[in-house]
C-alpha positions as a Markdown table, in Angstrom:
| # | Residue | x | y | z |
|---|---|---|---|---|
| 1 | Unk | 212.3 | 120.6 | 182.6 |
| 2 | Unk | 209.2 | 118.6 | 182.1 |
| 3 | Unk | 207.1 | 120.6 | 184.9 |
| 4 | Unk | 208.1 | 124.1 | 182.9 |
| 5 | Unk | 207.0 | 122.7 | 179.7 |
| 6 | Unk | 202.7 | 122.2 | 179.4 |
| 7 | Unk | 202.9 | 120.6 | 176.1 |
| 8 | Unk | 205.3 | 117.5 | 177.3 |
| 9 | Unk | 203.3 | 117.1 | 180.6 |
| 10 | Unk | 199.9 | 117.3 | 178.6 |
| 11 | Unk | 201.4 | 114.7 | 176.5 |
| 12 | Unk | 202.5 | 112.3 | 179.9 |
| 13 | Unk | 199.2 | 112.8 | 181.5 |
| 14 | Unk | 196.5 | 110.0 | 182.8 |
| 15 | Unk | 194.5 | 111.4 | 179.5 |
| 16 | Unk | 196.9 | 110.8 | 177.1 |
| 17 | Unk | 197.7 | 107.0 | 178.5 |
| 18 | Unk | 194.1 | 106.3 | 178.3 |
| 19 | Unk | 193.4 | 107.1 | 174.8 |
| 20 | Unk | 196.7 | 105.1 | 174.4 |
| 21 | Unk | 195.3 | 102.3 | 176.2 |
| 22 | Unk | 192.2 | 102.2 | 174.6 |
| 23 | Unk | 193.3 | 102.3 | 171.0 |
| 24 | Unk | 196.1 | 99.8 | 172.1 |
| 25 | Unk | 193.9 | 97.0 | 172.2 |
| 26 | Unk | 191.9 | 97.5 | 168.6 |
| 27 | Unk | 193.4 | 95.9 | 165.6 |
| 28 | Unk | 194.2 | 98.6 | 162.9 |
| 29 | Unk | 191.2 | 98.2 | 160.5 |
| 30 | Unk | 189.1 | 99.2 | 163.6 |
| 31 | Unk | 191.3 | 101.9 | 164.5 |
| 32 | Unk | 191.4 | 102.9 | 161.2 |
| 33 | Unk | 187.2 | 102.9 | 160.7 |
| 34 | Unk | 187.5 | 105.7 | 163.2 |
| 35 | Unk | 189.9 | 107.4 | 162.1 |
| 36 | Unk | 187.9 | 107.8 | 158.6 |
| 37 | Unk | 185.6 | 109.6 | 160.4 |
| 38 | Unk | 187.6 | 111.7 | 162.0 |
| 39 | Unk | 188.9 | 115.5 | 160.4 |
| 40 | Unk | 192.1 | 116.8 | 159.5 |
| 41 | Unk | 192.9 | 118.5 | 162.9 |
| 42 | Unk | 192.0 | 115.2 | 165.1 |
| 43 | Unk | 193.8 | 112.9 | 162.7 |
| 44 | Unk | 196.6 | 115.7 | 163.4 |
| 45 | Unk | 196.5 | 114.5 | 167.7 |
| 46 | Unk | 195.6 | 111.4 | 167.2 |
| 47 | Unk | 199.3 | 110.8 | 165.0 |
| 48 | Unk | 201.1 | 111.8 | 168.1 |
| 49 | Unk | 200.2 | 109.5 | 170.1 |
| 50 | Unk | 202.1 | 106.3 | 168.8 |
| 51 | Unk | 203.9 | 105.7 | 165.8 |
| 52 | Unk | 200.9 | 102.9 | 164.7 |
| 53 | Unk | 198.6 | 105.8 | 165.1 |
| 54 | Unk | 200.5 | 108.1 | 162.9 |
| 55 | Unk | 200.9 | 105.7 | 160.1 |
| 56 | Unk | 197.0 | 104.6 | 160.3 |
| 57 | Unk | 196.6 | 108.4 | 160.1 |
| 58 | Unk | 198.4 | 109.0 | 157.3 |
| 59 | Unk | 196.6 | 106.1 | 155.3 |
| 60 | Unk | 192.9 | 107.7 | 156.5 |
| 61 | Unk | 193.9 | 111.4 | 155.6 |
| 62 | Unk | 192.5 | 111.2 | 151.8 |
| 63 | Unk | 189.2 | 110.5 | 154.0 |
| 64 | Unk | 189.3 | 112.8 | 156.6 |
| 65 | Unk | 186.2 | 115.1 | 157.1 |
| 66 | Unk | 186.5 | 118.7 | 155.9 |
| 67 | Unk | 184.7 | 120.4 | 159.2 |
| 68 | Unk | 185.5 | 119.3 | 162.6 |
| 69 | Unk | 184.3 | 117.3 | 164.5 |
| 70 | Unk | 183.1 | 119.0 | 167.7 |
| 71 | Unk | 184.4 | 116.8 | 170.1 |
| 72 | Unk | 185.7 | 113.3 | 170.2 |
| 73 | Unk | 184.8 | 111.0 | 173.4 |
| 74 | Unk | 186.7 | 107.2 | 174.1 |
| 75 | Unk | 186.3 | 104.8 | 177.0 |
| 76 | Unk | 186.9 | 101.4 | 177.9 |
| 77 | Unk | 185.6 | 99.2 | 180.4 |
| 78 | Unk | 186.2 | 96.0 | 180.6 |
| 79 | Unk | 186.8 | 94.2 | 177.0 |
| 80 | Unk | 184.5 | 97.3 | 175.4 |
| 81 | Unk | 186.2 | 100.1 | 173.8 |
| 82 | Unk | 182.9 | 102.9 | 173.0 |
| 83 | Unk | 184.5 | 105.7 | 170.9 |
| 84 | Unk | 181.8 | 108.4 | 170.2 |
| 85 | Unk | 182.3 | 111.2 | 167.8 |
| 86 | Unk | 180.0 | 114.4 | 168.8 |
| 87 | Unk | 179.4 | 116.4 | 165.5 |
| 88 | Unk | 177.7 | 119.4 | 164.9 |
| 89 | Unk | 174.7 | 117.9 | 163.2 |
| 90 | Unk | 175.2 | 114.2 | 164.6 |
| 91 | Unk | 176.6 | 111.6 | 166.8 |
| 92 | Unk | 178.6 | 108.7 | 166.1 |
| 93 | Unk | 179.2 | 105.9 | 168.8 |
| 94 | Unk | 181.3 | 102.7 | 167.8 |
| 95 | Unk | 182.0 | 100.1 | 169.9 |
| 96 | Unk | 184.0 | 97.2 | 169.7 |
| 97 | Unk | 184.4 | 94.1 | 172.2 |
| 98 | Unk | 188.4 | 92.9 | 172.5 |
């Protein structure tokens, strides 16, 4: 069942629908600008959340940053998506109006 199984209710949660939500509303060469700044293992979660995803993923993997990110930070409010990418030596904050 879904309640015995944390990976499929992970994947069903309010977080997940969110990030969903917010990437839903960017056109792919924004999502993809992220994406190339994003590293192998959160190009990795970001495929599974849609099939666009996974397929904008794929074309940003010859880019993707060799050390991870340490953690990766998106909100919308309004017609503003703010995606901000926390690394160990920097921060990255993009935002685009829909």
């Amino acid at each position: 069942s879904m309640e015995s199984n944390p990976k499929r209710r992970r994947e069903g949660s309010d977080e997940s629908s969110g990030i969903q939500d917010c990437l839903s509303i960017l056109p792919n060469d924004c999502i993809f600008d992220v994406f190339n700044r994003l590293d192998q293992n959160d190009l990795d979660e970001m495929s599974k959340v849609s099939k666009r995803n996974c397929s904008i993923a794929a074309a940003a993997r010859s880019r993707a940053l060799s050390t991870p990110n340490a953690r990766l930070l998106m909100q919308q409010r309004h017609n503003v998506v703010t995606i901000t990418l926390f690394h160990p030596t920097s921060i990255c904050v993009l935002r685009f109006v829909c």
